[in-house]
C-alpha positions in Angstrom: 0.0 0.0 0.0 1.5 3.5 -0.8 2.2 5.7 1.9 -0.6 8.0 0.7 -3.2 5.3 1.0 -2.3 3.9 4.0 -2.5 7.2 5.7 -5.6 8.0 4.6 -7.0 4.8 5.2 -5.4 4.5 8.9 -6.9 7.5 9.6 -10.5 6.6 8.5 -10.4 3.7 10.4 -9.1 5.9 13.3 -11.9 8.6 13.2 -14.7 6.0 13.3 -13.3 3.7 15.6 -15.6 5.1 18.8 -18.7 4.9 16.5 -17.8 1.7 15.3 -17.1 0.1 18.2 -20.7 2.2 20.0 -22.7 -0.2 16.9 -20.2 -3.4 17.4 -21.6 -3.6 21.3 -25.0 -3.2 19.8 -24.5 -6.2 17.6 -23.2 -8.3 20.5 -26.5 -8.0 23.0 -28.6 -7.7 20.2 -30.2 -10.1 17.9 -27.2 -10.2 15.4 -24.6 -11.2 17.5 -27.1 -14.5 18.9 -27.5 -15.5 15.0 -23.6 -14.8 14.5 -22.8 -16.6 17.0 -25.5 -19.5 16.2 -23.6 -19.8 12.9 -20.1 -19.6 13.7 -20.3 -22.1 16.3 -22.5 -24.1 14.1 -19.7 -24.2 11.4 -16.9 -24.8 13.7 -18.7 -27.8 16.1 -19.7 -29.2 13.1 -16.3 -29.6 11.6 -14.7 -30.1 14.8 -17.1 -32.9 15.8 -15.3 -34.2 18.8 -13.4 -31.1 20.5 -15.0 -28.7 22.4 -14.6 -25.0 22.2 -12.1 -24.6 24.9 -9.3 -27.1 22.4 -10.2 -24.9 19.1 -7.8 -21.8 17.8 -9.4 -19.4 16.5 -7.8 -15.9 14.6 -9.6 -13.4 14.1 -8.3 -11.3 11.4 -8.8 -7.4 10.9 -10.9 -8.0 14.4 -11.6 -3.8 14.2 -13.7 -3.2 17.4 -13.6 -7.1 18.2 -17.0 -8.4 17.7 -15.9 -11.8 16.3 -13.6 -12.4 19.3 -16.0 -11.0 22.1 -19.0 -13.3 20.9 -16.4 -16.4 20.1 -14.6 -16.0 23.3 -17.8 -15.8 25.4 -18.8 -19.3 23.8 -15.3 -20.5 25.3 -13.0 -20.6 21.9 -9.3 -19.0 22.9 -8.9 -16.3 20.1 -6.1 -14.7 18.7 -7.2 -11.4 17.2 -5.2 -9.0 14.9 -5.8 -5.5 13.3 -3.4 -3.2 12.1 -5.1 0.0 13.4 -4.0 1.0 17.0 -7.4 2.6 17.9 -9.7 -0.3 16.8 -7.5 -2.6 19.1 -7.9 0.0 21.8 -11.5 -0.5 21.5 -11.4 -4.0 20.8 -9.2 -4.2 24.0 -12.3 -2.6 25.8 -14.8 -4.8 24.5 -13.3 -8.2 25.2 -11.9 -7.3 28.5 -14.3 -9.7 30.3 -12.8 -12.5 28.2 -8.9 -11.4 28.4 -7.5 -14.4 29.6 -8.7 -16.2 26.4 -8.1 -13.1 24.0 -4.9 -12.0 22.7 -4.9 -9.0 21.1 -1.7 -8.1 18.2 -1.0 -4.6 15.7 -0.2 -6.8 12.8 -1.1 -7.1 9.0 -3.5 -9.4 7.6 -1.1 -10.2 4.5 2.5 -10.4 6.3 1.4 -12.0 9.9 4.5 -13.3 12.4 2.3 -16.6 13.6 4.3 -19.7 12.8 2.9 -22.3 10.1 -0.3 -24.2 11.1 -0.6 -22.2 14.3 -4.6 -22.2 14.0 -7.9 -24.0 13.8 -10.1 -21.7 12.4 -9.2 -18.5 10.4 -12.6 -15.8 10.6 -13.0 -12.7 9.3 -15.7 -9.9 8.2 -15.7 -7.1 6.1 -12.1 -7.2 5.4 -10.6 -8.6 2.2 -12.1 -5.7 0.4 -10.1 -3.3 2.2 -6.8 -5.0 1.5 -4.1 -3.5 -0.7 -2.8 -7.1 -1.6 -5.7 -9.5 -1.0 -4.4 -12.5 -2.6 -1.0 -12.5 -0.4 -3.4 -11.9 2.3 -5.2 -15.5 0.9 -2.1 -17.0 0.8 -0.8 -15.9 4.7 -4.1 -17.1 6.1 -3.5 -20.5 4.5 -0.4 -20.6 5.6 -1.1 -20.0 9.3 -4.2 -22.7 9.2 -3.6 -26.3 10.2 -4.3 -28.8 8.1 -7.6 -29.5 8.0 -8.2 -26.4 8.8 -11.3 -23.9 8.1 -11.2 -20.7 6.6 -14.8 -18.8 7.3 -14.6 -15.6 5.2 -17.6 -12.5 5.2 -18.2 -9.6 2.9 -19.4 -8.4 0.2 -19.5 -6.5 -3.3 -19.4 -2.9 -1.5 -18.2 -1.2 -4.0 -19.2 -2.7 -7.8 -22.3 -2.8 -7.6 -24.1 0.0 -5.2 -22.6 3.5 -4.5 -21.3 3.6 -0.8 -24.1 6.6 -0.2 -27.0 4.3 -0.7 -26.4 1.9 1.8 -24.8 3.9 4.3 -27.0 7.0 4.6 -26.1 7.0 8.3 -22.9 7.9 8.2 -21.6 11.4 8.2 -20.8 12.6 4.7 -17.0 13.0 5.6 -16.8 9.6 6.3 -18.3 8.4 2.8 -16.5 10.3 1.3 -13.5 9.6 2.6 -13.9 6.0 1.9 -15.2 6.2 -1.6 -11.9 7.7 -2.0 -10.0 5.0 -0.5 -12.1 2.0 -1.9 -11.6 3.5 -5.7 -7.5 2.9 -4.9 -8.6 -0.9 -3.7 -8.3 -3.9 -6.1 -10.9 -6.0 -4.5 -13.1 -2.9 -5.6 -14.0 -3.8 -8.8 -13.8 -7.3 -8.7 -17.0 -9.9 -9.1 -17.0 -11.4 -5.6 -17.0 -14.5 -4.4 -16.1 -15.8 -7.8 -13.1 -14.0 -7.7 -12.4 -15.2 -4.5 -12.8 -18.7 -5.7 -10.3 -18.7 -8.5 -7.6 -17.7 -5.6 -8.9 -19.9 -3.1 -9.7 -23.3 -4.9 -6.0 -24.5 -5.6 -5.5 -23.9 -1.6 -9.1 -24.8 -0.1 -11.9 -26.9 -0.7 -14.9 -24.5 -0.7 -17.9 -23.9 0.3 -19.4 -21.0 -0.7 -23.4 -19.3 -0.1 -23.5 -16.0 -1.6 -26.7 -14.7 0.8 -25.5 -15.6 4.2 -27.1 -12.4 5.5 -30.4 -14.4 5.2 -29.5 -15.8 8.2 -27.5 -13.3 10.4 -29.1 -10.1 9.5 -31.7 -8.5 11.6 -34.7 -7.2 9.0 -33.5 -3.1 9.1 -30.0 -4.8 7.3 -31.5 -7.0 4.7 -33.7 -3.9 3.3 -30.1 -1.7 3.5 -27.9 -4.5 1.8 -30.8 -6.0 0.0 -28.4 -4.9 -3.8 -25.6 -6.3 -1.8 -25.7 -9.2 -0.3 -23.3 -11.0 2.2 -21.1 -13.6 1.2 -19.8 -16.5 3.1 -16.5 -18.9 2.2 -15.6 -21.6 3.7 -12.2 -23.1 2.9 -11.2 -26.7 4.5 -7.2 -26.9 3.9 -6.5 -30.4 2.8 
């Protein structure tokens, strides 16, 4: 990422990340984070058949305000969660502080990551890949840090192809969509037809899973009218 973009971008991430995390601790008591966390530990139990929660390694990548590793951690799963944006992890610090003996929390990159090979169980993440400078290396390091046998469980969506940022985030100050239309148009993940893009990368590395609507089941009825023109993807990637 140029130092121009990363700037801008770090400092996007910065300005929101009180508001952010204010709507993350929403989603956690409220009816999203029980079907979020119905799902995730749906997918994991039911590939992990015979360990419990407590035995599974879970990292949590681009964690922002922490929502994946409060819910997950609460359920008992020790998680390892990484962001490379000082005040998200501040807030996600906040956030999973009743969990922090099973929460690590590291500054790191989602593409160059210091865990050793096959340090992990599970590999989660939300809303992130389409933010990435380098998303395929960012592939790449998350299979690398997998087990095998392994699951990748990735979320998002086509934010940017399809929809213009302003109509399905009318509740955000206008500084702040413009500001990340500006940084999303610099993106490569941008413009790209997701998932099937994502499963040209992934299928030499993973064998996948993939429902293109998984909001159908984890958003609450105000989101699927908002991100009706963009629905949320799920992959699943077993490392063999």
């Amino acid at each position: 990422m140029s130092n121009e973009l990363l700037k801008a971008t770090q400092k996007y991430w910065s300005g929101r990340a009180q508001n952010y995390s204010a709507y993350t601790r929403h989603e956690m008591v409220g009816e999203q984070g029980r079907k979020w966390l119905c799902l995730l530990n749906h997918l994991i139990r039911t590939h992990f058949p015979h360990r419990t929660p407590e035995s599974i390694e879970v990292l949590d990548v681009g964690t922002g305000a922490g929502f994946f590793a409060t819910i997950l951690a609460g359920y008992g799963y020790p998680i390892t969660a990484i962001d490379c944006n000082e005040a998200m992890l501040e807030e996600a610090s906040q956030n999973t502080r009743k969990y922090r003996k099973r929460v690590a929390l590291w500054k790191m990159e989602a593409e160059d990551m210091f865990f050793p090979d096959e340090s992990f169980d599970v590999v989660i993440s939300r809303n992130v890949m389409w933010n990435m400078q380098n998303p395929e290396a960012a592939y790449i390091e998350w299979h690398r840090v997998l087990k095998k046998g392994g699951m990748l469980l990735n979320f998002d969506a086509n934010w940017y192809r399809h929809i213009h940022y302003h109509m399905i985030h009318e509740h955000l100050p206008a500084y702040d969509i413009d500001t990340i239309d500006a940084i999303a148009g610099q993106l490569p993940a941008s413009d790209k037809q997701r998932p099937d893009w994502d499963r040209r990368i992934l299928e030499p590395y993973f064998r996948l899973t993939i429902d293109e609507n998984i909001g159908l089941w984890v958003y609450d009825e105000e989101e699927r009218k908002r991100y009706e023109r963009v629905p949320l993807f799920m992959i699943q990637g077993i490392k063999e």
